[in-house]
N, C-alpha and C positions, 0 to 999 in steps of 0.2 A: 306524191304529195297531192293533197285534195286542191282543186281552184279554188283558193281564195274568195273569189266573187261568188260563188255559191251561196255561201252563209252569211253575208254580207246584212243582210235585214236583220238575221235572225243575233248577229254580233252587237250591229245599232242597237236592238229591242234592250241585250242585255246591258250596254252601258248607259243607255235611257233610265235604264230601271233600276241608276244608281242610288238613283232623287227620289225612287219611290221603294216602298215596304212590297213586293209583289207576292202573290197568294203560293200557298203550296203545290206544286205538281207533283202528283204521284209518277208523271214518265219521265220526271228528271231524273239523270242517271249521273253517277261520277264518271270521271277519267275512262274511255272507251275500255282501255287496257289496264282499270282495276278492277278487281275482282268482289261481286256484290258483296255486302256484308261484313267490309271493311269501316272502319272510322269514316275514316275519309268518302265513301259511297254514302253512310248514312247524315253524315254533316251534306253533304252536295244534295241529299232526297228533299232534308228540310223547305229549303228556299225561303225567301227571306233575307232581311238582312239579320247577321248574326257577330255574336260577341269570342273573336280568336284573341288568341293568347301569342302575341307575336314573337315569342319563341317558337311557335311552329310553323314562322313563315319561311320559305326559302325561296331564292335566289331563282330567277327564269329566264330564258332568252335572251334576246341583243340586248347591250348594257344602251339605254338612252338618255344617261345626264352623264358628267363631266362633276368629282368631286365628291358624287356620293355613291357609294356600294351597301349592299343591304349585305351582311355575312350573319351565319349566325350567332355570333355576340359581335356588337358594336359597341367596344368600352370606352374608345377615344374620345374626346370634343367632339360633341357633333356638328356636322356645316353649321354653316353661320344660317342658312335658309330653313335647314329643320329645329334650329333652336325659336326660329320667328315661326314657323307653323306650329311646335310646338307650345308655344306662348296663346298663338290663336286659339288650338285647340283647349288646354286648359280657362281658356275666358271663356266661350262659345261651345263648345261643345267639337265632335266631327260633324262634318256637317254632308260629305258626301261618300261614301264608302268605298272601299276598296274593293277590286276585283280580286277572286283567289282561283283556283282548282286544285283537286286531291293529289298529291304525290303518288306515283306508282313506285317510286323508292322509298319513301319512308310513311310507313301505314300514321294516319292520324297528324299528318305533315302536310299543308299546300303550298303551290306556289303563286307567284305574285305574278298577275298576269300588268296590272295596272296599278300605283298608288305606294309606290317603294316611298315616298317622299313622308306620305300620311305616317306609313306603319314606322317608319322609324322616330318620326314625331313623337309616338304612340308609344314605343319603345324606349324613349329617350325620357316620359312622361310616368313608365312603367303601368301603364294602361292598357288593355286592350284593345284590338284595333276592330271597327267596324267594317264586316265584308259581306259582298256577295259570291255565293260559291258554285260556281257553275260550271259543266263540262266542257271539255273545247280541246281539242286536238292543236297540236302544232304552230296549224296554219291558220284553225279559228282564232288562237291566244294573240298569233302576231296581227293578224288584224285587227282584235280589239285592243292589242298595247299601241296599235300606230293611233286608232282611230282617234282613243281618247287622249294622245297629243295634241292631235290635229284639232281637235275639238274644243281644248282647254287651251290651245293658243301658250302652251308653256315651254316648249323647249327652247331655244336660240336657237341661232340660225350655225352657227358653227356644232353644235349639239345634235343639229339634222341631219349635216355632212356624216357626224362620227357613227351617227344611230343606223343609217340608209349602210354606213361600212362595216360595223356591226350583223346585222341582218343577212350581207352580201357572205359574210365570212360565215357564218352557218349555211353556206350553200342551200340558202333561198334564191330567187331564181330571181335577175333584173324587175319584171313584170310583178310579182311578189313585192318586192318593193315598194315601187311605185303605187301597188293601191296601197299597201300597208300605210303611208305617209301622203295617200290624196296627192300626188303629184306626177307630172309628165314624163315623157322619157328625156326631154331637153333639160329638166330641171334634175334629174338624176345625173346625168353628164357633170352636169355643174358641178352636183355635191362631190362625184367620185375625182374632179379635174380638183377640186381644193381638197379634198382627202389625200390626192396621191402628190400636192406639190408643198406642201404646207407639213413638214415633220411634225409626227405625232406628238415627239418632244415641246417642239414650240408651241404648239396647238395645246397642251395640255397645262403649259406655262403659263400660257395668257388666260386659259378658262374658257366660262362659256359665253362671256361677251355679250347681256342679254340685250341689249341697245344696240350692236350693229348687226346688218342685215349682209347680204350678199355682194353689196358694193366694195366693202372693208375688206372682206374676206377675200372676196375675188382679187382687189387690188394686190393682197399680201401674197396672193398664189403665183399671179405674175409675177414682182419680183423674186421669189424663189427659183421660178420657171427662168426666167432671164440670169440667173446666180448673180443680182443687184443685192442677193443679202446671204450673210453665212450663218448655217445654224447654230457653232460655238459661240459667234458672237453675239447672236443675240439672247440667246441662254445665258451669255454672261452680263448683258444691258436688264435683262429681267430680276435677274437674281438679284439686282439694285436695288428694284421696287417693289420686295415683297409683299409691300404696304399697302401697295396700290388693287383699287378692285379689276377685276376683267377687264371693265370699258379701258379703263385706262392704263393701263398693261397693252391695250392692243393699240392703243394712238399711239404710244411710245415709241413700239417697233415700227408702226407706218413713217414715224417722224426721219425716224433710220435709213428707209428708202429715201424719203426726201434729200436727207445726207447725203448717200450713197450717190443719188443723181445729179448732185451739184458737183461730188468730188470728182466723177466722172466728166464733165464739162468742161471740169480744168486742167483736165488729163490730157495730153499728146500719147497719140500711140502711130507705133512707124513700122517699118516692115525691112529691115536690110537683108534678108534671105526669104525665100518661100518658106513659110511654115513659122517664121519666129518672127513674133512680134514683142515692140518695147513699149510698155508703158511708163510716161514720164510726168508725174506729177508735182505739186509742190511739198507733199510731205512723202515722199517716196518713187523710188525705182523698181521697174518689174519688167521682166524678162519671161518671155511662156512662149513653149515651144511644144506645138506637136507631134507626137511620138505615134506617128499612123503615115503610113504608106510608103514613098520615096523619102520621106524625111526623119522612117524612125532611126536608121542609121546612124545617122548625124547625132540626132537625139541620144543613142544609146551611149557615141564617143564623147558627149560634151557632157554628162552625167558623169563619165568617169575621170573627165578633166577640167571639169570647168573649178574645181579649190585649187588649181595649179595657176590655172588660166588670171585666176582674181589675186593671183599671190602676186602671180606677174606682173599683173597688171600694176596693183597698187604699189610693187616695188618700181615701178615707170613712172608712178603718177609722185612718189616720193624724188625721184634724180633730176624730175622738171620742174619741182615746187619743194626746194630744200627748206624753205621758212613753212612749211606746211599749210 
């Protein structure tokens, strides 16, 4: 894979020159690995910005929103975000164009390096979508899809986590990352420390939460990190408020921990053998025992007896309290 940092100017030049009509290059060339005198080579010669037919956009790289996927037909509802860009665009016009490159899979096919959000507006509008078509390898594509996040200030901040995890899963390379998304290597840590503690499930429940930043998200990872919160139950506290947007989907469940840390409070917990401990609260009893080391033994015989053990018991607790 080429360094990233390489092309870097020559990647800004092309997402600069979203905003502008730029002149023909005869040395622009398509996709390294198409072959001249395809569609696609002589659409990428033109330059300029020009008018695709987004039925022949597809699908590129790490997925970086939460809610929307470009496939090729989108017959559903579309988000509630591209029915309002779609609104924009039919008042206004587009206004800043999409990036594309030629498919080495499908002759007279490109893909979306930036601008999933427009094309499907545009598709949703049954319009054409306005692009720039330009060659880029791999590594140039992923730096201009981080940059022109970075740049337009549009993803959330849990959307950054998923996107930086995304990237990582196509075995790009930490450092890859980080420039892809303008960010440090501490600030990578972060993302990949709430990606790996924060169930994809949950995360995907709550949405992209465009109002909270890292404090929220950070908070919700520790309590997972700590097991203050369980993932059934909150999949089932969500499923409550379908109605509710992202932001408040995610207060919800923080409200949860707060729960969580007061019930704890009121909890006694004791220890009458090494390894087993009782938790005694006001709306329940619990018992957890460690099943590791000198104690899985024990652990293993009171697994096979403890329905006997509570048969007995409650048959003792009935002969000393016959009024019940």
């Amino acid at each position: 894979m080429m360094a990233m940092g390489k092309n870097k100017t020559g990647i800004m030049a092309a997402i600069s020159a979203a905003s502008e009509a730029p002149k023909s290059n005869p040395s622009d060339r398509a996709h390294r690995a198409l072959p001249k005198g395809t569609i696609g080579s002589v659409r990428a010669g033109l330059g300029g910005i020009q008018e695709i037919d987004t039925s022949l956009v597809l699908a590129w790289g790490p997925k970086d929103r939460l809610g929307i996927e470009l496939t090729a037909v989108n017959n559903a509802e579309p988000h509630e975000s591209i029915q309002v860009l779609a609104e924009s665009i039919a008042e206004a016009g587009q206004q800043v164009p999409v990036l594309l490159r030629p498919s080495k899979e499908q002759d007279g096919h490109f893909e979306v390096i930036y601008g999933q959000r427009r094309i499907l507006a545009c598709r949703h509008l049954g319009v054409p979508v306005k692009a720039l078509i330009r060659t880029l390898d791999d590594s140039d594509a992923l730096m201009a899809k981080g940059l022109e996040n970075a740049g337009r200030a549009e993803l959330s901040y849990y959307e950054r986590v998923r996107f930086a995890q995304a990237i990582l899963e196509q075995e790009y390379s930490r450092a890859d990352v980080c420039q892809a998304l303008a960010i440090s290597k501490n600030t990578l840590s972060q993302l990949e420390r709430i990606n790996r503690m924060v169930p994809i499930a949950v995360g995907e429940a709550i949405g992209a939460a465009p109002g909270a930043g890292r404090p929220k998200w950070t908070a919700l990872a520790t309590a997972f990190e700590n097991d203050r919160l369980n993932e059934e139950h909150i999949l089932r506290v969500l499923s409550n408020h379908a109605n509710a947007d992202s932001d408040e989907r995610l207060e919800i469940v923080l409200r949860e921990v707060g729960k969580r840390g007061k019930q704890e409070r009121n909890t006694e917990t004791r220890t009458p053998v090494p390894g087993v401990s009782i938790k005694s609260g006001k709306t329940g009893l619990a018992v957890s025992i460690k099943r590791a080391g000198e104690n899985k033994k024990f652990a293993n015989w009171l697994d096979q007896n403890l329905d006997q053990l509570i048969r007995d018991s409650f048959e003792r607790f009935q002969s000393e309290n016959p009024e019940g």
